[in-house]
C-alpha positions in Angstrom: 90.2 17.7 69.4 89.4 18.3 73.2 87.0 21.1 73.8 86.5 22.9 77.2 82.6 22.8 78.2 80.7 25.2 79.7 77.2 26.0 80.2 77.1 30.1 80.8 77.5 30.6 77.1 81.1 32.4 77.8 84.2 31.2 77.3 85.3 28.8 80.4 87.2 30.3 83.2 90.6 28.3 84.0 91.2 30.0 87.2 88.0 28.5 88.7 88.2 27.2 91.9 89.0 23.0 91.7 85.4 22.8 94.6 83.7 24.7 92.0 85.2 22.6 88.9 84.3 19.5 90.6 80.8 20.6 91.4 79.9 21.4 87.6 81.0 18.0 86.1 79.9 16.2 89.2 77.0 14.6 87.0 79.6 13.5 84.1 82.1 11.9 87.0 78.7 10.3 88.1 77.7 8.6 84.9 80.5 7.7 83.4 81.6 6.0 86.8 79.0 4.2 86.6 79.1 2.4 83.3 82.1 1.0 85.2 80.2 -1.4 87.0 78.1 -2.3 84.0 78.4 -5.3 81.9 79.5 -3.7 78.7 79.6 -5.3 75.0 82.8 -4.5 72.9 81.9 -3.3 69.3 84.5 -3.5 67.0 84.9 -0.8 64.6 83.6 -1.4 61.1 86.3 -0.1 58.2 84.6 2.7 56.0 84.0 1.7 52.2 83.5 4.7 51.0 86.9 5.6 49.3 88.7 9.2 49.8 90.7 8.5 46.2 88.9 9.7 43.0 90.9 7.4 41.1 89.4 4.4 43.0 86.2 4.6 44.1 83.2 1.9 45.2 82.8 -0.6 42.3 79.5 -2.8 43.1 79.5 -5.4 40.5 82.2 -7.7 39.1 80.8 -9.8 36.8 81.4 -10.3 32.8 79.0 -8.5 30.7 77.3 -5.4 31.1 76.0 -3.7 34.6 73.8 -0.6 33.4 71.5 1.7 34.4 71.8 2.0 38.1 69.9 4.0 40.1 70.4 5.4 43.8 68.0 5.9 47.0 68.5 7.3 50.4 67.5 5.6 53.5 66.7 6.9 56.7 70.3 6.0 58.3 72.2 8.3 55.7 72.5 4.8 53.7 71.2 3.9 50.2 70.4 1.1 48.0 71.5 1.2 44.5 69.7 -0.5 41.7 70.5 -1.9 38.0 70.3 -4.4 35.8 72.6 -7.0 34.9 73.4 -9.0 31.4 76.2 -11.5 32.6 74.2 -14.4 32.3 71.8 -13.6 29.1 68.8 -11.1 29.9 69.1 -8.1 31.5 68.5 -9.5 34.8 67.1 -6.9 37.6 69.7 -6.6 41.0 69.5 -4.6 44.3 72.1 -3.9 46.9 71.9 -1.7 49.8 75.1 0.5 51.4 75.6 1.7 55.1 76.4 5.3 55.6 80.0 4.5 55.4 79.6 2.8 51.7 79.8 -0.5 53.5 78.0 -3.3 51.3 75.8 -5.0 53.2 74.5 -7.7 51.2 75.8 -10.4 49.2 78.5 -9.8 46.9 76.9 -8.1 43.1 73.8 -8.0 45.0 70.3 -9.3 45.1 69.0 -11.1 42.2 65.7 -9.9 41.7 64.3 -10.8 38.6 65.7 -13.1 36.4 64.5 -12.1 32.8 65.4 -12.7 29.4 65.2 -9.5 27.7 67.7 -8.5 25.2 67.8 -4.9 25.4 67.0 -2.3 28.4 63.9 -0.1 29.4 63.8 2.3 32.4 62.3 1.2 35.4 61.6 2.3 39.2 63.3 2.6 42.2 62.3 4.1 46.0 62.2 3.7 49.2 59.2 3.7 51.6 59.1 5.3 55.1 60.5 1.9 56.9 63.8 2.0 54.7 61.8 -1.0 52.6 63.1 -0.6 48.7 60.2 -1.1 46.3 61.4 -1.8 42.5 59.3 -2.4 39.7 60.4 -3.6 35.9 58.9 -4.8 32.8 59.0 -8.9 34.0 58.7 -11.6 31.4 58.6 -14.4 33.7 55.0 -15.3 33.2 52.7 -14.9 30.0 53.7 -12.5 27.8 55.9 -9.3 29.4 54.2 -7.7 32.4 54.9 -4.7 34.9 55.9 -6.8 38.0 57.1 -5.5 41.8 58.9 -6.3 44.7 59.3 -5.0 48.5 62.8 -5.9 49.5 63.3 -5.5 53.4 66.7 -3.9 54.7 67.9 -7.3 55.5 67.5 -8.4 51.8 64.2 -10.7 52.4 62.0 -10.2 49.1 59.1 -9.8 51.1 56.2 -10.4 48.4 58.1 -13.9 47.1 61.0 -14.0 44.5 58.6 -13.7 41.7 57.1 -10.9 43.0 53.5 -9.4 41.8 52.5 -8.6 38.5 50.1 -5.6 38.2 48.8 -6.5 34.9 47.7 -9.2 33.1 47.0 -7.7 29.6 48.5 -8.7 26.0 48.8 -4.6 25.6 52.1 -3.2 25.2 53.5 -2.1 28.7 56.7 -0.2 29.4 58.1 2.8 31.1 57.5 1.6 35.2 57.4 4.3 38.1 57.2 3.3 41.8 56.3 5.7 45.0 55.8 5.0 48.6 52.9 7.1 49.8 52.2 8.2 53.2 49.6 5.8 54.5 52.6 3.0 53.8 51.1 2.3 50.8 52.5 2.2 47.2 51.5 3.4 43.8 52.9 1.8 40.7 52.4 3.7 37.2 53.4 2.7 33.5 52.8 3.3 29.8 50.0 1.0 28.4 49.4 1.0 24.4 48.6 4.5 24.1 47.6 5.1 28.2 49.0 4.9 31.2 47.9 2.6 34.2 48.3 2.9 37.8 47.9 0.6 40.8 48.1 1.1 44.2 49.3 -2.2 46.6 49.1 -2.7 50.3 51.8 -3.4 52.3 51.7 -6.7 51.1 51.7 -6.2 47.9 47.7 -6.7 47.8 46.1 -4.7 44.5 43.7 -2.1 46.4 42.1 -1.1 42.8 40.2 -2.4 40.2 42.1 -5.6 38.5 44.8 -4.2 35.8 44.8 -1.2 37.2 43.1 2.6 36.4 43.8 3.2 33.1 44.0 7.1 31.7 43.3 7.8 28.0 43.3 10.5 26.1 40.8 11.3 23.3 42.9 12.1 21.2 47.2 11.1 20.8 48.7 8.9 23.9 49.7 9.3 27.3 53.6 8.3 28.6 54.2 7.8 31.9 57.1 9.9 33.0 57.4 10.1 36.7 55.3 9.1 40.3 56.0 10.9 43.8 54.3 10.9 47.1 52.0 14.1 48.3 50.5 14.2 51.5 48.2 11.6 53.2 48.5 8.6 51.0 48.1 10.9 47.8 50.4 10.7 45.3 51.6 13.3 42.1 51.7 11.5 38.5 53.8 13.2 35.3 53.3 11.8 31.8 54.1 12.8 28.5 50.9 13.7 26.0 52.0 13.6 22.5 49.5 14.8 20.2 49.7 12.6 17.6 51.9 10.2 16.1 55.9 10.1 17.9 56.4 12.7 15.5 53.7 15.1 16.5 54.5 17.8 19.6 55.0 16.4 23.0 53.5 18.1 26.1 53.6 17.7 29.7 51.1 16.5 32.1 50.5 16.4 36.1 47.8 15.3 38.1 47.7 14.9 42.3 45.3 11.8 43.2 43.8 10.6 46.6 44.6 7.2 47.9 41.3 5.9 46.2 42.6 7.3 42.6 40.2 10.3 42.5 42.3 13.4 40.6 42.4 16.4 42.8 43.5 19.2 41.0 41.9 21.5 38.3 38.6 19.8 38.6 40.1 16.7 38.0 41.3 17.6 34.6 45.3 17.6 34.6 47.6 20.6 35.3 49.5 21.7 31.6 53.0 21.9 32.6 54.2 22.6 29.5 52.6 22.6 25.8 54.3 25.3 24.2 55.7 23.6 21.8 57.3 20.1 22.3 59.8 18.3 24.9 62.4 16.0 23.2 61.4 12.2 21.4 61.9 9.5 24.0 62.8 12.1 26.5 61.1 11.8 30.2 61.6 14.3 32.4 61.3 14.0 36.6 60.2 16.1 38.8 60.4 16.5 43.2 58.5 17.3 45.9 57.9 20.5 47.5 57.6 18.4 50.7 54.4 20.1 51.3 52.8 18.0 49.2 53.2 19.6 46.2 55.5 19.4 42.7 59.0 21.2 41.3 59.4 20.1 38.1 62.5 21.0 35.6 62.4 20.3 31.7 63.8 21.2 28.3 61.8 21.9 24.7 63.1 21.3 21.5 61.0 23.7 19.5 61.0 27.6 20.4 63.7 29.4 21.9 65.3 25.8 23.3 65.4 27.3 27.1 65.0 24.9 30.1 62.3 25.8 32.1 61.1 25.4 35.7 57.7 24.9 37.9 55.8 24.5 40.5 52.8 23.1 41.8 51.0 23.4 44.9 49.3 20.7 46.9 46.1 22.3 45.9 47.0 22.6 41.9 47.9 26.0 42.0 50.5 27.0 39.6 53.0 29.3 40.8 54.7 30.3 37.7 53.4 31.4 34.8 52.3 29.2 32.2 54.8 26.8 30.6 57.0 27.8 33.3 59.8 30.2 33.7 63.1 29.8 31.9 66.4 29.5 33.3 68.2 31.3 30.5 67.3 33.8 28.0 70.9 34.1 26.2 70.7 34.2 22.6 72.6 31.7 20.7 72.6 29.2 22.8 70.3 26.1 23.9 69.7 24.5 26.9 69.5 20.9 27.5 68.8 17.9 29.6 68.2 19.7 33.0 67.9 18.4 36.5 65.8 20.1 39.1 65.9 20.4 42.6 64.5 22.2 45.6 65.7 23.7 48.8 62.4 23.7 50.9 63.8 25.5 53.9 64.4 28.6 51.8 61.7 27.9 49.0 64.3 27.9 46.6 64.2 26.1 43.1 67.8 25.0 41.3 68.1 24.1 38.0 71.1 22.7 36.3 71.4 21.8 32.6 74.3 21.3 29.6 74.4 24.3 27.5 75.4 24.4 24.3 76.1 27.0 20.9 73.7 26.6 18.3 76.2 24.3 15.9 76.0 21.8 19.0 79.8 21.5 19.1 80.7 23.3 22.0 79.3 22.8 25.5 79.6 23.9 29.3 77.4 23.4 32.4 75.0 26.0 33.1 72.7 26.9 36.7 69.8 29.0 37.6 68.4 29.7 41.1 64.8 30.9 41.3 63.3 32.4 44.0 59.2 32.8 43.5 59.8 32.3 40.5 62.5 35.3 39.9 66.0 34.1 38.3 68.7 35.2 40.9 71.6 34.3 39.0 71.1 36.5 35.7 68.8 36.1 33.3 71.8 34.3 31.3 72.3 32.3 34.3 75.0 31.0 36.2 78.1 29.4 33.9 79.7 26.5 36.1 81.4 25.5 32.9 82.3 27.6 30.0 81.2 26.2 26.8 84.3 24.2 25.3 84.6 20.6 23.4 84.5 18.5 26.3 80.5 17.7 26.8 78.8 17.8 30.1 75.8 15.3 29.9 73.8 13.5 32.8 73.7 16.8 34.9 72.4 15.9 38.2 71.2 18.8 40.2 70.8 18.0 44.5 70.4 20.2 47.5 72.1 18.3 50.4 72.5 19.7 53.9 71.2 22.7 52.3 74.2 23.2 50.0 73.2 23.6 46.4 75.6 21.0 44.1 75.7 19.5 40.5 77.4 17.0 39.5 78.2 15.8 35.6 80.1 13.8 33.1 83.0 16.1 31.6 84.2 14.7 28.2 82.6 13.6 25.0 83.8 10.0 26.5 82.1 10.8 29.7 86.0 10.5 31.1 85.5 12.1 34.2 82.5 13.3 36.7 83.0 16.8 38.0 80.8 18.2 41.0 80.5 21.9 42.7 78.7 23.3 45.2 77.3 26.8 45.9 76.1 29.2 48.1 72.8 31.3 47.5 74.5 33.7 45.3 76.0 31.3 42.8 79.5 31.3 44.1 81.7 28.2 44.0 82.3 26.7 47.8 84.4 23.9 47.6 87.7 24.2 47.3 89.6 24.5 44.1 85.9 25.3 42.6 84.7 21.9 42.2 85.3 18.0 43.6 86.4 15.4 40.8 84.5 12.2 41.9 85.9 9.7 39.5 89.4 10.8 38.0 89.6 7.2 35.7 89.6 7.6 32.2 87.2 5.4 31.1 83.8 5.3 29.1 80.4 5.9 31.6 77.2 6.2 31.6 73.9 7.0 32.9 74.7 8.8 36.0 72.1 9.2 39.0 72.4 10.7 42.3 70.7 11.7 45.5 71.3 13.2 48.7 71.0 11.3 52.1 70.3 12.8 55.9 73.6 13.4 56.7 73.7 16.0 53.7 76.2 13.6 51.8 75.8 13.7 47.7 75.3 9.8 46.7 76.2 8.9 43.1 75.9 5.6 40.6 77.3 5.5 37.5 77.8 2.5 35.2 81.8 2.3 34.0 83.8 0.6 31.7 87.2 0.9 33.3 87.2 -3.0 33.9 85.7 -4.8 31.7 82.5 -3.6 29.6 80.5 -1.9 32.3 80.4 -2.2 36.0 78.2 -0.4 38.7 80.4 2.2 40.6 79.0 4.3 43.3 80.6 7.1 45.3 80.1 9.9 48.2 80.5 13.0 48.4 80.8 15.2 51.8 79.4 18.4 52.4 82.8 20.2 52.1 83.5 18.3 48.7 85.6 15.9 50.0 85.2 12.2 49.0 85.4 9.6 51.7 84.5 9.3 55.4 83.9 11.9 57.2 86.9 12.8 59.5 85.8 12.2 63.1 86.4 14.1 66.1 86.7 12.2 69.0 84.5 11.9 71.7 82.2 14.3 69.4 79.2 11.3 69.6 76.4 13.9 68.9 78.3 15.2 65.8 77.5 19.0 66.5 81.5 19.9 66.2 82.1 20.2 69.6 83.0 17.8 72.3 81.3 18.7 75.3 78.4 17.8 78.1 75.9 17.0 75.6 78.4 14.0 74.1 77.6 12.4 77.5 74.5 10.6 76.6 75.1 9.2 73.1 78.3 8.4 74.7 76.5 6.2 77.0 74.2 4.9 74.4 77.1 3.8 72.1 78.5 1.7 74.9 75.4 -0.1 76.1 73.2 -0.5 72.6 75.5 0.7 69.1 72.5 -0.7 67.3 70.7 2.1 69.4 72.8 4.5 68.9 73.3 4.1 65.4 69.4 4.7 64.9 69.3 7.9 67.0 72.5 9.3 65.6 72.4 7.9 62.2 74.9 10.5 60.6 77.5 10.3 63.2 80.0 7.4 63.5 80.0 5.6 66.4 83.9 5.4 66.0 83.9 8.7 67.8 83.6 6.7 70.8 87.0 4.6 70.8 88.4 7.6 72.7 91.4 5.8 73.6 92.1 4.5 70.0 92.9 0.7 70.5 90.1 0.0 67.6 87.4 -1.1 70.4 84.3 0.7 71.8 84.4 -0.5 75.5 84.4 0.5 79.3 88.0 1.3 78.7 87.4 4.1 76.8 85.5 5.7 79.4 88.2 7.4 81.6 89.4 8.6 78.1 85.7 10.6 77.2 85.9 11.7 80.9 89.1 14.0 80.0 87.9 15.0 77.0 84.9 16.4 78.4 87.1 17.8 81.2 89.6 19.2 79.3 92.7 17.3 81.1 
């Protein structure tokens, strides 16, 4: 695509004088000439990994056994590292591999081993990533005495930076399970978990130095137990913690629980009591919901009861513990005859918007579709029945994912009882479909999957992970997905090195950059692919594509 610049903010004038044309790119002529007499470095252009085919995808593991449970994180270049653990060799060990923007695999082949355990069977675990692109995993470890909640910082060239055993956060003969991992602020980290009938939470330096009391601050309830659910930063070094409260025994009701603490572990909100997010009635056995940031330092937070009218439901919390919505939320449906499940929450801060995305189903559970609901203040904007994505039918959505990326709302699900395919869509502010054909297959193989997880990266790419049986038992397959709904790379346009769409004066400097640093260029321009610089197409970035950008920003 060659674009004709110009700088009056009116469409360019051909009949200009050559004195005058001359005079206004006299600055581009002058630095781009220039880079001619430099020394310049050839890069040659990495091949994309992300594939365009839904029938192909990125598989990340290869081994015999079972791969499961992955889990996916952005990092700051529009990359990610994807998580799970991994039974080829007995034990569900713990692995970690980290992708480029372009779904390049940048460490060794099935990834990073990074704890080899001996369970038999799988637990959840945690997964983020901390302002410096660092990964920070945690995982029940039964390396040592008895099982533990252990953690590791692994850099973004693969170095386990706390040792390959890690650090263990507890040392008790208690029951521990459940892990959850946040990066804070202060470039510190908070580890939570489920402890007998508590929870316990530690925070670690950057070197993985305990900062609290040994074991851990430990939360007890007078009465029932506390399960940890879910940890997310807040502002300066605080952090927002979400555990389950049953009541009782596991069959008692199950409510919901939420509590913003200070760096030194002090609760902040409601006197220091916890914020109810829901105890209406109960949330699902063994279910444990998430929740995001408001990225103002407070919480959004999307669940599901199984008592009561069977809604989903939706909230927020303020950095200062005030609750938006009324109590036990605001529900995304009202429809009689019908119950919502599983939902996944997510939140468009730039228009204080709230999304919610969940299976529906008809009261014999034998019939099922994918339902949404858009709240703004609180208010549902797509009916009070919400919005049907998919009609109700025998084919059952499960592991909805719900993501706002490049401020496009999108969900994403398994469509069969077999989990067959994943299906995604994305919307505008009024519910309607965007992409074409209505929705975006992302894996067309028929084969058995599970546990999908998703997130969006800088570049306003959907990221998903999915374990997948179309090899062997279960593999680790990962995938993109562009703002548009197409799979792949994103199609460059040449000599476009700021990636705004256009090719014109502005392209000069990252132009420059990409020839004399691409490391430096890739960190200022992390969404845009320094490919866009091989302007003459001979599959090298060097000086001789320079006369090439010059008559692209020309117009010749």
């Amino acid at each position: 695509m060659r674009v004709i610049p110009h700088t009056s903010g009116r469409p360019f004038d051909r009949t200009l004088q050559k004195d005058t044309f001359d005079m206004q790119y006299r600055h581009v002529r002058i630095a781009v000439v220039a880079m001619a007499g430099l020394s310049l470095g050839v890069s040659s252009l990495a091949v994309a990994q992300w594939p365009s085919n839904a029938a192909a995808n990125l598989r990340l593991t290869d081994r015999t056994g079972e791969q499961t449970q992955s889990k996916i994180r952005a990092t700051s270049d529009g990359g990610c590292y994807v998580s799970w653990y991994d039974n080829s060799s007995g034990g569900y060990d713990v692995h970690l591999q980290r992708l480029d923007r372009d779904g390049n695999i940048l460490w060794s082949h099935n990834g990073l081993l990074i704890a080899d355990r001996s369970f038999s069977s799988t637990q959840d675990y945690g997964l983020a990533v901390d302002p410096e692109d660092n990964a920070i995993i945690t995982y029940r470890d039964d390396r040592a005495t008895g099982v533990q909640i252990g953690v590791n910082k692994v850099l973004p060239n693969g170095v386990l930076a706390w040792g390959a055993n890690g650090v263990l956060v507890t040392n008790t003969t208690a029951s521990v399970a459940n892990p959850k991992v946040t990066a804070t602020t202060d470039g510190h980290y908070i580890v939570g978990w489920s402890q007998d009938a508590s929870i316990g939470m530690q925070r670690l330096d950057a070197d993985g130095a305990p900062q609290w009391t040994a074991g851990g601050m430990i939360l007890t309830p007078a009465a029932g137990s506390y399960i940890m659910s879910e940890l997310q930063p807040s502002i300066d070094g605080s952090f927002i913690a979400l555990w389950v409260r049953p009541t009782g025994n596991f069959l008692s009701p199950k409510h919901l629980y939420s509590q913003r603490f200070e760096a030194d572990g002090v609760a902040l909100w409601n006197s220091g009591d916890p914020v109810i997010i829901f105890d209406a009635n109960s949330v699902q056995f063994g279910y444990f919901p998430s929740f995001v940031t408001d990225e103002s330092g407070g919480a959004v937070y999307g669940w599901y009861e199984t008592g009561g009218d069977r809604n989903c439901y939706a909230q927020h919390v303020l950095v200062d513990g005030t609750v938006r919505f009324a109590h036990n939320g605001v529900a995304g449906s009202i429809q009689a005859g019908r119950l919502g499940l599983s939902p996944d929450v997510s939140y468009d801060a730039a228009n204080d918007d709230i999304y919610l995305f969940w299976t529906e189903t008809n009261t014999n559970q034998n019939a099922w579709g994918l339902y949404g609901q858009r709240f703004a203040s609180g208010v549902r904007q797509w009916s009070d029945n919400g919005l049907e994505v998919s009609a109700l039918d025998g084919q059952q959505e499960s592991f909805v994912q719900s993501l706002v990326a490049g401020g496009i709302p999108m969900a994403f699900t398994f469509d069969g009882s077999a989990s067959d395919l994943i299906i995604g869509y994305g919307f505008d502010a009024t519910g309607a479909m965007i992409w074409t054909g209505g929705s975006t297959t992302v894996t067309s193989a028929a084969s058995d999957k599970l546990r999908l997880d998703s997130v969006s990266n800088t570049c306003g790419d959907a990221l998903l992970t999915w374990g997948d049986a179309r090899f062997d038992t279960r593999d680790i397959m990962a995938q993109n997905v562009n703002p548009d709904g197409s799979l792949g790379a994103a199609i460059p346009v040449v000599a476009d090195m700021n990636c705004d769409g256009d090719v014109t004066l502005a392209d000069v400097t990252p132009f420059v950059l990409a020839l004399l640093d691409a490391d430096a260029y890739a960190a200022q321009f992390p969404c845009c692919d320094i490919g866009n610089a091989d302007v003459n197409a001979d599959t090298e970035i060097d000086g001789l594509d320079i006369h090439a950008f010059t008559q692209s920003i020309l117009g010749n």
